[in-house]
C-alpha positions as CSV (number, residue, x, y, z in Angstrom):
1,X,0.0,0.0,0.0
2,X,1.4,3.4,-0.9
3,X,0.5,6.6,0.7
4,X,1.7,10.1,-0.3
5,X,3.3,12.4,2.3
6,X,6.0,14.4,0.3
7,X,6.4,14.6,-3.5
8,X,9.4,13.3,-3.0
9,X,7.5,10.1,-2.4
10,X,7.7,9.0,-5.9
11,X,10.6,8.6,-8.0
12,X,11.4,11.4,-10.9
13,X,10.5,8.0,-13.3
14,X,7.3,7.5,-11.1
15,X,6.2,11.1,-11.0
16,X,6.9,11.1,-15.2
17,X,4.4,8.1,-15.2
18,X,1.7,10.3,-13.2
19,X,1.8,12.9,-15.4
20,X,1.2,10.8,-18.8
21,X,-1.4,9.6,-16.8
22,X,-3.0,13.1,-16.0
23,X,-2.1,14.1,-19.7
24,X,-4.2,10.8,-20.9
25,X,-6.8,11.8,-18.2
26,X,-7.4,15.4,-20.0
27,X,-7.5,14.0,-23.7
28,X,-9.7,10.9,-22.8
29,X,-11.7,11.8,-19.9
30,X,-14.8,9.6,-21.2
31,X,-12.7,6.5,-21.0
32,X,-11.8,7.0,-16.9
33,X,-15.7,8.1,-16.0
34,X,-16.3,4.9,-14.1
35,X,-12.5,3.5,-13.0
36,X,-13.4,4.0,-9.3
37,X,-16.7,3.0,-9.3
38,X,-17.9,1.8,-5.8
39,X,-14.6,3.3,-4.6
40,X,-15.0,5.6,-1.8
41,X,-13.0,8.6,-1.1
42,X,-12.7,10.1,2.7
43,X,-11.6,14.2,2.6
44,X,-10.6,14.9,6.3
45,X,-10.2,18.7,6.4
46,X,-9.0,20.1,9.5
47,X,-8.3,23.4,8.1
48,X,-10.2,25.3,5.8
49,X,-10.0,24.9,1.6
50,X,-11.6,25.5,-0.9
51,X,-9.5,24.3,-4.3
52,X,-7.6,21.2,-2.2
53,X,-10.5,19.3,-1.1
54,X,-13.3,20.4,-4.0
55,X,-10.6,19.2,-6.8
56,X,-9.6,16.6,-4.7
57,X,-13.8,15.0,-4.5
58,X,-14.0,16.2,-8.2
59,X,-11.4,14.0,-9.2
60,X,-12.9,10.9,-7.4
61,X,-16.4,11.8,-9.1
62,X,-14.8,12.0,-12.3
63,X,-14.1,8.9,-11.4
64,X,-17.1,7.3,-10.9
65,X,-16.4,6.5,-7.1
66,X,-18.0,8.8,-3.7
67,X,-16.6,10.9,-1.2
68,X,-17.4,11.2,2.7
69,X,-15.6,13.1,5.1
70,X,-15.6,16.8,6.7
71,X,-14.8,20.2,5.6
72,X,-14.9,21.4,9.4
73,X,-13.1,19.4,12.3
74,X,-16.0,21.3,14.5
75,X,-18.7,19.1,12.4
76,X,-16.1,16.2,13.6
77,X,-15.6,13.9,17.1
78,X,-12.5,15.5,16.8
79,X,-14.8,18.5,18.5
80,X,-14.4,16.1,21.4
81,X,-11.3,15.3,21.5
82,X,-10.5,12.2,19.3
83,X,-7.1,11.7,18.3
84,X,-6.4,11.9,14.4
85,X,-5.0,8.0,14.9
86,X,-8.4,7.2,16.3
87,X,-10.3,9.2,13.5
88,X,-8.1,7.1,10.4
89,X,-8.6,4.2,12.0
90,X,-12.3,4.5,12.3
91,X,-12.7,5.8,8.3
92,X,-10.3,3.0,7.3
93,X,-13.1,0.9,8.3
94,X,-15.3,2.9,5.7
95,X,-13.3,4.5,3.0
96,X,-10.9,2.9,0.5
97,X,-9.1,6.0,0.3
98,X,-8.0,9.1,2.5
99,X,-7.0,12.8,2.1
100,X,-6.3,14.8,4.8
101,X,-5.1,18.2,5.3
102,X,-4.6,20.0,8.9
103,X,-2.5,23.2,10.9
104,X,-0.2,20.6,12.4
105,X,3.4,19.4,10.9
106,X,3.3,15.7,11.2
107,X,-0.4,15.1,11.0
108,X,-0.8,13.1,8.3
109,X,2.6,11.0,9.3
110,X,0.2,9.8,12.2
111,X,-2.4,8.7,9.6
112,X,-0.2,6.9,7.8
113,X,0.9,4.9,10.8
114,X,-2.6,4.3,12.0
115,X,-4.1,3.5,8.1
116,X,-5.5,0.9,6.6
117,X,-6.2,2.7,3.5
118,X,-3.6,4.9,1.0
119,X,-3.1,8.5,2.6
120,X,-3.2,11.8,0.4
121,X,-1.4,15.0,2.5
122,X,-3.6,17.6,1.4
123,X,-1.5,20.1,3.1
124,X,0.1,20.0,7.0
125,X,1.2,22.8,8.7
126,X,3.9,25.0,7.1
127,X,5.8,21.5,6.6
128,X,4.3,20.0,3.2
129,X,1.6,20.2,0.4
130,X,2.3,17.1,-1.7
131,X,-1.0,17.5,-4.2
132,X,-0.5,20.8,-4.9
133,X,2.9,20.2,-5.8
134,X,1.9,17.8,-8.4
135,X,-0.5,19.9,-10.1
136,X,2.3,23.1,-10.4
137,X,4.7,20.6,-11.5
138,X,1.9,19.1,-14.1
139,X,1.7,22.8,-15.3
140,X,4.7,23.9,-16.0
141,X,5.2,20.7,-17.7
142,X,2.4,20.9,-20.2
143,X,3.0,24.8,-20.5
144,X,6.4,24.4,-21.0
145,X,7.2,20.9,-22.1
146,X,9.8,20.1,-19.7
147,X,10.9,20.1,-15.8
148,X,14.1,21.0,-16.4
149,X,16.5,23.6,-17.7
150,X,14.6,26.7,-15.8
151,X,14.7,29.4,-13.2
152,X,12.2,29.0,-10.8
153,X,11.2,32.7,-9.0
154,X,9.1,32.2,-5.5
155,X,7.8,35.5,-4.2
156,X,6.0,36.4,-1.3
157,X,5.8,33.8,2.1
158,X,8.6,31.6,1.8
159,X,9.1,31.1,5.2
160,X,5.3,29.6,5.9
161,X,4.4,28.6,2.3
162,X,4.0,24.8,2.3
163,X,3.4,24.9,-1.5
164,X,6.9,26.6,-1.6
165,X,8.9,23.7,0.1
166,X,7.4,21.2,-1.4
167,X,8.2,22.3,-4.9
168,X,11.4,23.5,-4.1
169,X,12.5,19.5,-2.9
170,X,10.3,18.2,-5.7
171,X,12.3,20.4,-8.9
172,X,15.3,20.0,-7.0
173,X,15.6,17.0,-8.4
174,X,15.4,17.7,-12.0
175,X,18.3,18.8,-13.7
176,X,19.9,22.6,-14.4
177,X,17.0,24.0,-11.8
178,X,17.9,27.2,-10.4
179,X,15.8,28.7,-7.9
180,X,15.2,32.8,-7.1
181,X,13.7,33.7,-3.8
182,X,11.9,36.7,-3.3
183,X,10.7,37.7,0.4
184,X,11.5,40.5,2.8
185,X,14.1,39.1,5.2
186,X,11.1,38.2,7.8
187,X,9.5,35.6,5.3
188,X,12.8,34.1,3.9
189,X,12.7,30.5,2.9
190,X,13.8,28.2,6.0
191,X,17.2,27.5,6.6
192,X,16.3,23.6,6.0
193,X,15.0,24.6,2.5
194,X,18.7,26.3,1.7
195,X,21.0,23.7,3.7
196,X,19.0,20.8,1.1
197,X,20.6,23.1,-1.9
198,X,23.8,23.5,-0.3
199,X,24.0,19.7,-0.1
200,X,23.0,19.2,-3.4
201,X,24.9,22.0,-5.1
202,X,21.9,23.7,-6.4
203,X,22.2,27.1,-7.5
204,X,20.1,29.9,-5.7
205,X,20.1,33.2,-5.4
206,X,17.9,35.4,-2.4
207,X,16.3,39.1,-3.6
208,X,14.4,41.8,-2.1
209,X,12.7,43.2,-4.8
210,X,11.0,41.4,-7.9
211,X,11.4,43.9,-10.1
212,X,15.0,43.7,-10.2
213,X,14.9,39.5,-11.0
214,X,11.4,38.8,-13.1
215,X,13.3,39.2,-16.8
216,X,15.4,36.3,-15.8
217,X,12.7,33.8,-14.5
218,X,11.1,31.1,-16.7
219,X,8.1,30.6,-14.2
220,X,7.3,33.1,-11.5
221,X,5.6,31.3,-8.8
222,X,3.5,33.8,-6.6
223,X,2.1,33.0,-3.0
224,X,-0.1,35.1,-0.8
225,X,1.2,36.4,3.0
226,X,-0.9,34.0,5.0
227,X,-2.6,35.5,7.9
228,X,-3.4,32.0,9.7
229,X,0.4,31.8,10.1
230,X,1.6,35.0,12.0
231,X,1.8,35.3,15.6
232,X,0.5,39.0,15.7
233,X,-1.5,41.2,13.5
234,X,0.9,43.9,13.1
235,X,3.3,42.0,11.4
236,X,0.9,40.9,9.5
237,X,-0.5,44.0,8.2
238,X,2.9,45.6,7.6
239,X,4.2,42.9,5.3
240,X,0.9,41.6,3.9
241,X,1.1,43.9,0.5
242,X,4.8,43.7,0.1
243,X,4.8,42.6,-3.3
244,X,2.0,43.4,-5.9
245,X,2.5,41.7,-9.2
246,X,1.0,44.6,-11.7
247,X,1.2,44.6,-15.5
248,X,4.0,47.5,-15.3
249,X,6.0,44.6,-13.6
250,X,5.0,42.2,-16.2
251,X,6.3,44.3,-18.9
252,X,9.7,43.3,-17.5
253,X,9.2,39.7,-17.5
254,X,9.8,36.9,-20.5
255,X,7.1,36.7,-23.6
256,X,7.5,33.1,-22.7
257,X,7.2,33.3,-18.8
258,X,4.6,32.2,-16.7
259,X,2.9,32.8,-13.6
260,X,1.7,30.5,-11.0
261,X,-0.1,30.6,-7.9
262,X,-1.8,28.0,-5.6
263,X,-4.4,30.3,-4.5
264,X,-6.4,32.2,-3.1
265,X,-5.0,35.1,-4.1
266,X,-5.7,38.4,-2.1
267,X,-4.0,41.3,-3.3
268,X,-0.3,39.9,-4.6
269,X,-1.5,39.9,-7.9
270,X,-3.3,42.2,-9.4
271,X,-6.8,41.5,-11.5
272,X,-5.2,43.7,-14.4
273,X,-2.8,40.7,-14.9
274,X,-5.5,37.7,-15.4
275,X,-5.7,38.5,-18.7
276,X,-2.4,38.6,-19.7
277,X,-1.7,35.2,-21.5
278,X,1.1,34.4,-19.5
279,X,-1.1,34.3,-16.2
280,X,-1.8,30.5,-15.8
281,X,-3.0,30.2,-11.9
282,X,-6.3,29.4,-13.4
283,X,-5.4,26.9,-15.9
284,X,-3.1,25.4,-13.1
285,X,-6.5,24.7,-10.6
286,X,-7.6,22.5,-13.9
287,X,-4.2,20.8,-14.1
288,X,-4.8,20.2,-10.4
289,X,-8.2,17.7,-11.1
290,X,-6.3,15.7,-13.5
291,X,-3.7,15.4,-11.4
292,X,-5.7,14.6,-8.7
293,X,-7.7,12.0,-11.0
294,X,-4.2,10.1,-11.7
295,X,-2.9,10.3,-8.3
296,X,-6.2,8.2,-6.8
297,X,-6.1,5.6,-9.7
298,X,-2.1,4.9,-8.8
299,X,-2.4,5.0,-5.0
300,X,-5.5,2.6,-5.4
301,X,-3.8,0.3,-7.9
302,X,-6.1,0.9,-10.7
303,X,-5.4,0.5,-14.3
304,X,-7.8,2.1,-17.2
305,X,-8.0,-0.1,-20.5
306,X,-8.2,1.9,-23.6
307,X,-11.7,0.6,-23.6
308,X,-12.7,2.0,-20.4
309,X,-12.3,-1.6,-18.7
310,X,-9.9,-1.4,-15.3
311,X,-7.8,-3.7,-13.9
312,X,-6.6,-3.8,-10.3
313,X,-3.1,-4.4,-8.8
314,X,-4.8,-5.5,-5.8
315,X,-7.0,-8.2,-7.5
């Protein structure tokens, strides 16, 4: 049984198969309309979402299969107290499948440990945010054709961007990345992050202002200042429109760039930019259904015949 904590989890060879997958998904989505059917999916949200857990049920009812679970650990027995060990191993017992996203680094290492079913880390803590991963690195791939050979810009909240860390190990393992971080010195990426580089011998460089950097990036991946994560509201509001991506700083950028974002977006980028054809955010939260779709057929061990038939690893 294989769970997925980090997208380090799979292979580069693994993660190359996923994305065919995802690519066959989008071209042929008739033939994969009933590959999970009277599969059931359990979405365990301890922290609020939007895109992560309704892309995340989309893709199982693409599918064909169900979904169960909570949005709201208030609507939960965890409002009383249960343990997240004692909430897996009770939907192991009804689910065939688990995602689960909550505040605390480590959370879904318990599920895993306590599981009968494949885990999905929809997100935990500032630590790790596997699935989204995926779906930017499905993006640039079929925007650009390849995950490699690139410079990789993060602005904004590198310090307590999950989405950040994970892509940065995930690319890191693709050859001639480079990687540009742009944050005030408050929301620099971790010293973990860098030490990982150091090790590898993977060349970044650290910046202040985007203005001075975007000609040189090949993706520009944006992230909002997120409020949940500071200890104090002043600090908050004094860094929380540091950068604002406008079209005058697009102007400055690559005709072949692009822009990502995991989302929501608040003010970092401004509305002025979505129509500017090198602004793929929106694209990126399609990317993240097929994604999604492959992710729950590999985990599960299904296998889609081109005539719509499955097969089952587990049969």
């Amino acid at each position: 049984m294989r769970h997925i904590l980090s997208p380090t989890d799979f292979s580069t060879a693994e993660l190359d198969r996923l994305f065919d997958l995802a690519a066959d998904i989008e071209a042929n989505r008739p033939k994969y309309a009933n590959a999970c059917r009277g599969k059931k999916l359990a979405t365990l949200f301890y922290e609020p979402s939007t895109r992560t857990r309704l892309s995340t049920e989309t893709a199982m009812l693409n599918l064909g299969g169900s979904t169960m679970g909570f949005s709201d650990a208030n609507s939960s027995s965890v409002s009383k107290g249960e343990s997240v060990a004692d909430t897996i191993r009770t939907i192991s017992c009804f689910a065939d499948i688990a995602a689960i996203r909550h505040p605390k680094e480590g959370a879904a290492m318990v599920a895993k440990q306590f599981s009968r079913i494949p885990i999905i880390n929809c997100g935990d803590g500032g630590h790790q945010h596997p699935t989204q991963t995926l779906t930017d690195m499905l993006t640039i791939r079929s925007l650009t054709g390849r995950l490699n050979n690139m410079t990789i810009g993060l602005c904004g909240d590198l310090k307590f961007g999950r989405t950040v860390h994970s892509l940065i190990f995930a690319m890191s393992r693709y050859q001639d990345i480079r990687f540009i971080f742009i944050s005030p010195d408050e929301l620099r990426v971790p010293d973990y992050v860098t030490d990982m580089l150091d090790e590898k011998g993977i060349q970044y460089e650290e910046f202040i202002k985007l203005d001075d950097v975007i000609g040189r990036l090949d993706i520009l991946y944006m992230t909002r200042v997120q409020r949940e994560r500071f200890f104090n509201e002043e600090d908050y509001v004094r860094l929380k429109d540091f950068y604002i991506l406008t079209p005058r700083i697009m102007r400055k950028a690559k005709n072949d760039m692009f822009v990502l974002h995991p989302l929501p977006r608040v003010n970092e980028i401004s509305v002025k930019v979505d129509d500017d054809p090198r602004a793929a955010y929106f694209r990126q939260v399609q990317y993240g259904v097929y994604v999604r779709m492959a992710l729950i057929l590999t985990l599960l061990g299904i296998h889609v015949n081109e005539d719509g038939t499955t097969t089952c690893d587990n049969d």
